[in-house]
C-alpha positions in Angstrom: 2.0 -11.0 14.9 3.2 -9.2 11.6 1.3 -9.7 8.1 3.5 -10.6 5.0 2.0 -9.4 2.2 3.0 -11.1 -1.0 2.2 -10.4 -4.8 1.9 -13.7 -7.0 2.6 -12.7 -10.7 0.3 -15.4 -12.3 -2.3 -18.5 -11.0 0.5 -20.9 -10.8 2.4 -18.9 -8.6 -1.0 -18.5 -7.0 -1.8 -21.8 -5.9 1.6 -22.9 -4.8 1.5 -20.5 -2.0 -1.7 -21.1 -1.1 -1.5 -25.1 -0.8 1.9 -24.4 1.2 0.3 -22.2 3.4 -2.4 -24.6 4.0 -0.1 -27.5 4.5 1.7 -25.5 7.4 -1.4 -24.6 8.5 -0.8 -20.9 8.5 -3.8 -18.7 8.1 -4.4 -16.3 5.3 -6.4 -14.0 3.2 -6.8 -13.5 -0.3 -7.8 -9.8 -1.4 -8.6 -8.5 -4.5 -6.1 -6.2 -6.0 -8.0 -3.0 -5.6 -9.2 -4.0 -2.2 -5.8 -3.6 -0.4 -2.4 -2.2 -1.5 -2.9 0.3 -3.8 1.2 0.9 -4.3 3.9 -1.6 -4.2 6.9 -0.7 -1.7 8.8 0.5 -4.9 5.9 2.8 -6.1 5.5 4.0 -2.6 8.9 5.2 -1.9 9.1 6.9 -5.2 6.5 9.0 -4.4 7.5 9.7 -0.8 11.0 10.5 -2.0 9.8 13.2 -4.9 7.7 14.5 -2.2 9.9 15.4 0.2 11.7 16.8 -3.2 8.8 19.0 -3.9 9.0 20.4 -0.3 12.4 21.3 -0.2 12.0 23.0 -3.5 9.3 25.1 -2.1 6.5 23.5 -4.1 4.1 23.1 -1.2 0.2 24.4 -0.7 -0.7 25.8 2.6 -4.8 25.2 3.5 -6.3 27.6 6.0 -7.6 25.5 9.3 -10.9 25.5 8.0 -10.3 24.0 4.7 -7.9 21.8 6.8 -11.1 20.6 8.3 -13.4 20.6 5.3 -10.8 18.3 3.5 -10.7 15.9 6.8 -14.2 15.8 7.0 -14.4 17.4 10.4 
């Protein structure tokens, strides 16, 4: 099954959702901020997209293989 992740702005909004969701009987988890997402959709595709700017500008770092490995921990 997919998740749904969703981002109540203050308690109120909070609390509604969670009394819904238990009244439907649909399971769920509450995280703490910095536990889970760390960008919203919005931030996330404004990174990708200025990215995939830098590349095809050129501004792109090339690691050996072995610092390839050092940086994966391998």
């Amino acid at each position: 099954m997919e998740s749904i992740t969703i981002y109540p702005e203050n308690e109120n909004q909070k609390a509604l959702i969670k009394s819904m969701l238990e009244e439907m009987n649909v399971p769920y988890e509450i995280s703490k901020a910095d536990e889970g997402v760390l960008l919203s959709e919005k931030e996330f595709y404004a990174k990708l997209d200025h990215s995939i700017l830098q590349a095809e500008q050129g501004e792109v770092i090339s690691l050996s293989e072995d610092k390839q490995k050092e940086f994966l921990g391998l």
